[in-house]
C-alpha positions as CSV (number, residue, x, y, z in Angstrom):
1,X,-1.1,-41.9,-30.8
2,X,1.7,-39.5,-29.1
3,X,0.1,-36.4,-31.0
4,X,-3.6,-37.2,-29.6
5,X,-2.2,-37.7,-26.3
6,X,-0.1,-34.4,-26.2
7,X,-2.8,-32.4,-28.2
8,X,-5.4,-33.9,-24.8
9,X,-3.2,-32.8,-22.7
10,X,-3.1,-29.1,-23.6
11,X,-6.3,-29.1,-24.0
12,X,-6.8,-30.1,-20.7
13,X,-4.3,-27.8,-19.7
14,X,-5.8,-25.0,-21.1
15,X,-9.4,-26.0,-19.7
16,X,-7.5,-25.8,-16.5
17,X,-5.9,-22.2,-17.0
18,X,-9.8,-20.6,-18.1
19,X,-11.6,-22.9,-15.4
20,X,-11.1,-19.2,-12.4
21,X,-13.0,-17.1,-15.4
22,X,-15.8,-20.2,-17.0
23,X,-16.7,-21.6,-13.6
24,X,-16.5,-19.1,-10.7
25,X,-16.6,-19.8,-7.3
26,X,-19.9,-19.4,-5.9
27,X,-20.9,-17.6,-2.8
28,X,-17.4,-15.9,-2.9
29,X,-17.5,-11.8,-3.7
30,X,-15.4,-11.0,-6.7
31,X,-11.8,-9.5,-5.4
32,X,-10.1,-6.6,-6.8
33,X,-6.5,-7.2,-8.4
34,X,-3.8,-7.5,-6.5
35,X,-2.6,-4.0,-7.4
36,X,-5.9,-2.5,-7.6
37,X,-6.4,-3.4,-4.1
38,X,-2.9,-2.5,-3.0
39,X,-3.4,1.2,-4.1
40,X,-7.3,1.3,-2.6
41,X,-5.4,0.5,0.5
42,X,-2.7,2.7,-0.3
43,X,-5.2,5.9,-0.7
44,X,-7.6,5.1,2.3
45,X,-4.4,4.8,4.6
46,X,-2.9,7.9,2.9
47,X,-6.2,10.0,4.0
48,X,-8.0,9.9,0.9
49,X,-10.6,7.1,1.1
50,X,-13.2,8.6,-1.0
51,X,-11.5,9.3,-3.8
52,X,-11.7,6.7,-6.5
53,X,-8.8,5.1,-8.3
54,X,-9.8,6.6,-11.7
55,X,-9.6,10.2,-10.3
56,X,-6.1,9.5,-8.4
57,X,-4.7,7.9,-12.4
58,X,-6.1,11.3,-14.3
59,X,-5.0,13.7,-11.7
60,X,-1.5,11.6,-12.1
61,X,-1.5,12.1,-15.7
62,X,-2.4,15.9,-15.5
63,X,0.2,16.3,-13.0
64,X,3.0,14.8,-15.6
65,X,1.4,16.7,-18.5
66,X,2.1,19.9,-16.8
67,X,5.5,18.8,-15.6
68,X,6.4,18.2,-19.3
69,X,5.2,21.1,-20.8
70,X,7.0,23.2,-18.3
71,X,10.3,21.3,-18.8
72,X,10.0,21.4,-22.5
73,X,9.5,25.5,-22.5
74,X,12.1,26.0,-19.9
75,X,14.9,23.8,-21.4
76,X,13.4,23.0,-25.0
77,X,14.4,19.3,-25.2
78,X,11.7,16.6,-25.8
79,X,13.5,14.0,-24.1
80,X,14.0,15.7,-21.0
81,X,10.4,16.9,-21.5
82,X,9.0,13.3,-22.0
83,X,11.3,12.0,-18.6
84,X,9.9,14.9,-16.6
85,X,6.1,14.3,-17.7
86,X,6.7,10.3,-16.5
87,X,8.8,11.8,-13.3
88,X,5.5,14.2,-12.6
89,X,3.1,11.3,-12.9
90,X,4.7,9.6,-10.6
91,X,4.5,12.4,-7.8
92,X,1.2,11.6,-6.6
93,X,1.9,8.0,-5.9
94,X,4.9,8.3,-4.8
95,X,3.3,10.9,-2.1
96,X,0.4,8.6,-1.3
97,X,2.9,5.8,-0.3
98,X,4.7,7.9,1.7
99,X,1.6,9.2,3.5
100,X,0.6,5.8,3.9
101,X,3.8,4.5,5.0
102,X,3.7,6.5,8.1
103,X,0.2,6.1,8.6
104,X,0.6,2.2,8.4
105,X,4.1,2.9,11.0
106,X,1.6,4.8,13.8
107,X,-1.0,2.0,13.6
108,X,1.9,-0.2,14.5
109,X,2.6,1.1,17.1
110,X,-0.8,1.6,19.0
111,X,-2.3,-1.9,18.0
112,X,-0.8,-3.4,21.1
113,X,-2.6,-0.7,22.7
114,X,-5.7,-1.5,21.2
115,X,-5.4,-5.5,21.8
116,X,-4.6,-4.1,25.6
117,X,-7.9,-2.2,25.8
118,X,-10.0,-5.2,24.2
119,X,-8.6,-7.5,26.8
120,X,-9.6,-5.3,29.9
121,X,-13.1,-4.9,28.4
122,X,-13.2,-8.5,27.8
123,X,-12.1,-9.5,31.3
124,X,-14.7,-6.3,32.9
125,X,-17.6,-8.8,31.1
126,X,-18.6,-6.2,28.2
127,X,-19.7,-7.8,24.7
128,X,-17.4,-7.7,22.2
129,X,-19.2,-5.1,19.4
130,X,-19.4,-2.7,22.9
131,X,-15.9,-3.4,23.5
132,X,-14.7,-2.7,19.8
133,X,-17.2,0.3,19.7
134,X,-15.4,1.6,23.2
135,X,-12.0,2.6,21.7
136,X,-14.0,5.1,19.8
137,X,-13.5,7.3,23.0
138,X,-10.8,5.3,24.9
139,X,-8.8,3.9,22.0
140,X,-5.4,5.5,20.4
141,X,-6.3,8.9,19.1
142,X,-4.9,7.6,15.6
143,X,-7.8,4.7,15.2
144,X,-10.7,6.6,17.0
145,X,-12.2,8.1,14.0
146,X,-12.6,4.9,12.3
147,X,-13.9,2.8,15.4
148,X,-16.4,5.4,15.8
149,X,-17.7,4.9,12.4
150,X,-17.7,1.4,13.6
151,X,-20.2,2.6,16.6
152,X,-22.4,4.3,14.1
153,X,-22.8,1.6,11.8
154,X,-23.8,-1.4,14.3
155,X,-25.8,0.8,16.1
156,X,-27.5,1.5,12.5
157,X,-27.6,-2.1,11.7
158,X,-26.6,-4.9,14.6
159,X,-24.8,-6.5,12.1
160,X,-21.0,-7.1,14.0
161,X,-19.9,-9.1,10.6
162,X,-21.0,-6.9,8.5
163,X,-19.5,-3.4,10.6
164,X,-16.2,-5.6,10.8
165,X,-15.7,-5.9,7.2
166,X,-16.5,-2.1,7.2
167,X,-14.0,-0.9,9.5
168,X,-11.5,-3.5,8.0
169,X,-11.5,-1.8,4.5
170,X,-11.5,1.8,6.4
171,X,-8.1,0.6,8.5
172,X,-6.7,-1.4,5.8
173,X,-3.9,-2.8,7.7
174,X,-3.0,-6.7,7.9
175,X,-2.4,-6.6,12.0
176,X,-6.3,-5.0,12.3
177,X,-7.3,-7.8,9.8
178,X,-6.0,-10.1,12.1
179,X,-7.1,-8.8,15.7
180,X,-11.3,-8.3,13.8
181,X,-10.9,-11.4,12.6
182,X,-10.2,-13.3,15.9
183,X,-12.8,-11.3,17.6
184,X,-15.1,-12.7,14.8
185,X,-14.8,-15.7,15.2
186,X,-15.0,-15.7,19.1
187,X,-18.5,-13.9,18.6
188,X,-19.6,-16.8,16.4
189,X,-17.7,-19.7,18.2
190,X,-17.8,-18.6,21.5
191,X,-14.7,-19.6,24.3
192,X,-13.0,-18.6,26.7
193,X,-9.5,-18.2,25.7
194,X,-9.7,-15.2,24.1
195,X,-8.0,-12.8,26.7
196,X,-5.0,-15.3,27.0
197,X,-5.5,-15.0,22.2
198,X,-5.4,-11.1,22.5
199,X,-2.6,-11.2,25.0
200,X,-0.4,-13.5,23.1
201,X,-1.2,-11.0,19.8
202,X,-0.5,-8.0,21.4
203,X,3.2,-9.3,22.5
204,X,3.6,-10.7,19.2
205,X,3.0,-7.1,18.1
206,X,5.2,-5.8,20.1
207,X,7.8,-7.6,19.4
208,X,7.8,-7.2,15.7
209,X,7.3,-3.4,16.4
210,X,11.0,-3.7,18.0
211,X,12.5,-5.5,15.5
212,X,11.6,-3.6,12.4
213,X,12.1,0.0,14.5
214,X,15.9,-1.7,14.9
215,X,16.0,-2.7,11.2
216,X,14.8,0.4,9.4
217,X,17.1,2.4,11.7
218,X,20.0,0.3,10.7
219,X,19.1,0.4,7.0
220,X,18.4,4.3,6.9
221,X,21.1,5.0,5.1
222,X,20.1,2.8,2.2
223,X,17.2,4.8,1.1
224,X,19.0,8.0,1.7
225,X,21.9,7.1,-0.9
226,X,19.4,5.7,-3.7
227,X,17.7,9.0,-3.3
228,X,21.0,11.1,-3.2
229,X,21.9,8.9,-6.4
230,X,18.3,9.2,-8.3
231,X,18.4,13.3,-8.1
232,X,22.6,14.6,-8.1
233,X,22.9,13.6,-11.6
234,X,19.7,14.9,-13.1
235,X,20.2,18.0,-11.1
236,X,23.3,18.5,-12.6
237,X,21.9,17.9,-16.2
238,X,19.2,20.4,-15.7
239,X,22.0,22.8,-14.5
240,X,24.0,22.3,-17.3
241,X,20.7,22.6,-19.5
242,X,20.6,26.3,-18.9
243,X,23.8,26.4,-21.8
244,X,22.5,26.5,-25.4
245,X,25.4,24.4,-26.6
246,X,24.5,21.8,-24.1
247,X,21.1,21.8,-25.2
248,X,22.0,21.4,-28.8
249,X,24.7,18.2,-27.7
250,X,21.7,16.5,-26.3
251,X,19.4,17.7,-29.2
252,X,21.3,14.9,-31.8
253,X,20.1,11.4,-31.9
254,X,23.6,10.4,-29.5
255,X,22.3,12.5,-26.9
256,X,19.2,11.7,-26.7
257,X,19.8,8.0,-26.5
258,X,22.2,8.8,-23.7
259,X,19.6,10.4,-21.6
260,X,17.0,7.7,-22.1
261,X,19.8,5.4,-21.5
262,X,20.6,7.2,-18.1
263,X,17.2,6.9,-17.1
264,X,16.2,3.7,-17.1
265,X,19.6,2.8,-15.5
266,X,18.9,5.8,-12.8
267,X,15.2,3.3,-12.3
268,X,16.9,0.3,-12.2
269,X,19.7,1.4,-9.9
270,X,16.7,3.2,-7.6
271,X,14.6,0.3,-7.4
272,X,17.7,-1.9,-6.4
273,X,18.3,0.1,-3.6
274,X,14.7,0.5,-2.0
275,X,14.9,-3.4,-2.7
276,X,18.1,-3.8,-0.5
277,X,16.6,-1.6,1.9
278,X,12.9,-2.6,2.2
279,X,11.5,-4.3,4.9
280,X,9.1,-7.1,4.1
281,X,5.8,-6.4,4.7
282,X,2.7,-8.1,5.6
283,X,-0.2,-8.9,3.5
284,X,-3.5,-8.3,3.9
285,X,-4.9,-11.9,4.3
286,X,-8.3,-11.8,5.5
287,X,-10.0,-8.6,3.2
């Protein structure tokens, strides 16, 4: 009796586990990955919105490939050579979320901006796709390009939901999520709260703006020390890899094992600090 009852119950559980993939929600659009859709958002904040995640990955890998064969005829050592191909690849994303780091730091700022110019148009009786399609020319200079696309696309099409979703993927950023999503559903529900809504969002925004400037100023000095740590000792290694005999040391099976060993420490270590040092951040909720 106990096996039937235990082999039901995985089964079950199983059926369970597969039911996301066999039985699909319907009337839902498929959704990317979490980290497929992380680095979308990463490269259309970073500037680079057109360009496909496949190209980003192979212009990665050429970018290590090089990296390693220029290590490997400077210094001769395929370890180092294998470390600085991996180190190469990971340039290019490594730039892209810095470029989108600030990028998603200016947008902070200027929401509240944006949520103040939405509630004067509100309040001076214009309709919300004109209000949204108004801080093409008298929103933040940083958001105006992709506002204006908004303009463009209603005009095209009078569609407000669908030139929301639109200029949501083009902003990708959790506080515009929020403020397009509120103003959708005050275009399809209707009310008149939504000055006092955008108000109360905009000082919300402000206030975390404060808080996290105060914070990452604080914790500065964390990411500065994990990058000091990542690069001194490797720089000295490379230095002391323009010796033959330190070369041929690091040649044997011993060294070689010491600079892997190193490495994956110098990652873990790195990762540590950025971890001690990282702010949380929001998620995108409403793609």
């Amino acid at each position: 009796m106990m096996p039937w009852v235990l082999g039901t119950t995985l089964g079950v559980g199983l059926l369970l586990m597969l039911s996301p993939w066999l039985w699909p929600r319907v009337g839902r659009t498929a959704q990317q990955p979490a980290l497929l859709a992380k680095a979308r958002d990463e490269l259309t904040l970073a500037g680079y919105p057109s360009v496909s995640l496949g190209v980003a990955a192979a212009v990665a890998v050429l970018i290590g490939a090089f990296a390693g064969f220029i290590t490997y005829a400077a210094i001769g050592l395929p370890v180092l050579a294998v470390i600085a191909a991996a180190v190469g690849a990971g340039v290019l994303p490594f730039v892209v979320h810095g470029r989108a780091t600030v990028r998603r730091d200016q947008n902070r700022a200027v929401w509240p901006d944006v949520v103040d110019h939405l509630v004067a148009s509100v309040r001076a009786g214009m309709a919300l796709p004109e209000s949204v399609a108004s801080l093409a020319e008298f929103g933040p200079p940083a958001t105006r390009s992709a506002f204006a696309q908004f303009e463009v696309e209603y005009r095209r099409n009078g569609n407000f939901g669908a030139s929301l979703d639109a200029l949501k993927s083009r902003l990708a950023d959790p506080n515009a999520d929020r403020l397009l999503e509120t103003l959708r559903m005050a275009r399809e529900v209707g009310g008149t709260d939504l000055p006092q809504v955008l108000r109360g969002l905009a000082s919300y925004l402000r206030d975390d703006q404060a808080v996290r400037g105060e914070v990452r100023a604080r914790q500065s000095w964390v990411r500065n020390a994990a990058r000091l740590g990542v690069i001194a000792p490797w720089a000295l290694l490379l230095v002391l890899s323009t010796k033959r005999e330190t070369v041929v040391a690091f040649s044997t099976p011993a060294g070689t094992s010491l600079i892997v060993v190193g490495f994956v420490l110098t990652l873990v270590a790195y990762r540590v600090m950025i971890a001690i040092g990282r702010l949380p951040g929001e998620r995108r909720w409403f793609r």
